[in-house]
C-alpha positions in Angstrom: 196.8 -51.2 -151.5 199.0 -54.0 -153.4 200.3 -53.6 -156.8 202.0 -55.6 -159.6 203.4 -52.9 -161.1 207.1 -54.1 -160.4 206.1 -57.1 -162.1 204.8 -56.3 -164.8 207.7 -53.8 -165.4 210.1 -56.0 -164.7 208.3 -58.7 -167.0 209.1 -56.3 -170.4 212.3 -55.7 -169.2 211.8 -51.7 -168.3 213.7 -50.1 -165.9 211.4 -47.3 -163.8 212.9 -44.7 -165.7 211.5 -46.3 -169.1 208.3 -46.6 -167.7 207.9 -43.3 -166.1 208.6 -41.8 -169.4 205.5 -43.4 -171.2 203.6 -42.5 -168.4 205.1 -38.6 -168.3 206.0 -38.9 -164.4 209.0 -39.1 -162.7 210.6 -42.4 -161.9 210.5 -41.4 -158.6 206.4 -41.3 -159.0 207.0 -45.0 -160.3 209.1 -46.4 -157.4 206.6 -45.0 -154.4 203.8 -46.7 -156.6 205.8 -50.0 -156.7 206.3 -50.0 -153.1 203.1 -48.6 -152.0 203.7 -45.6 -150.6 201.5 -43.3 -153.6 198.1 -44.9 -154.4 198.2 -42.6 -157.8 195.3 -40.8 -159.1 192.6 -42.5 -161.4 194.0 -41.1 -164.9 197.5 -42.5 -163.8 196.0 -45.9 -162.9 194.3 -46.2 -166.0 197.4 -45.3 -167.7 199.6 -48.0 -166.0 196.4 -50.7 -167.0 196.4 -49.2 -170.8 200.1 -49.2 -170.5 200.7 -52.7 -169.9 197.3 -54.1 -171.8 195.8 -54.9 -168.8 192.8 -54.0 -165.9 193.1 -51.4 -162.8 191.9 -54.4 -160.9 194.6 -56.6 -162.0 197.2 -54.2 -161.4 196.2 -52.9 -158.4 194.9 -55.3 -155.4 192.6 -54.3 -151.9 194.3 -55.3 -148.7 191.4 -56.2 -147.9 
């Protein structure tokens, strides 16, 4: 599964620390999201599309 959620981080200028901090996860949590190697839970993907005022499906993409 594809994400943006490098880009949209990067966008506001948050380092993965930053943002795992709002999100109460490591940033280690946040850079296997951004590379696709932890598809995270539903409450965590909700909180990344609250987060940065935006959809689940427009943060995260099928490969299909």
């Amino acid at each position: 599964m594809r994400n943006d959620v490098r880009e949209l981080r990067t966008a506001r200028g948050l380092s993965q620390g930053e943002l795992a901090a709002a999100l109460d996860v490591s940033r280690q949590t946040v850079n296997s999201i951004e590379k696709g190697r932890y598809v995270p839970s539903l409450p965590l993907a909700l909180a990344l599309a609250r987060f940065f005022g935006t959809s689940v499906e427009d943060v995260f993409h099928d490969d299909y």
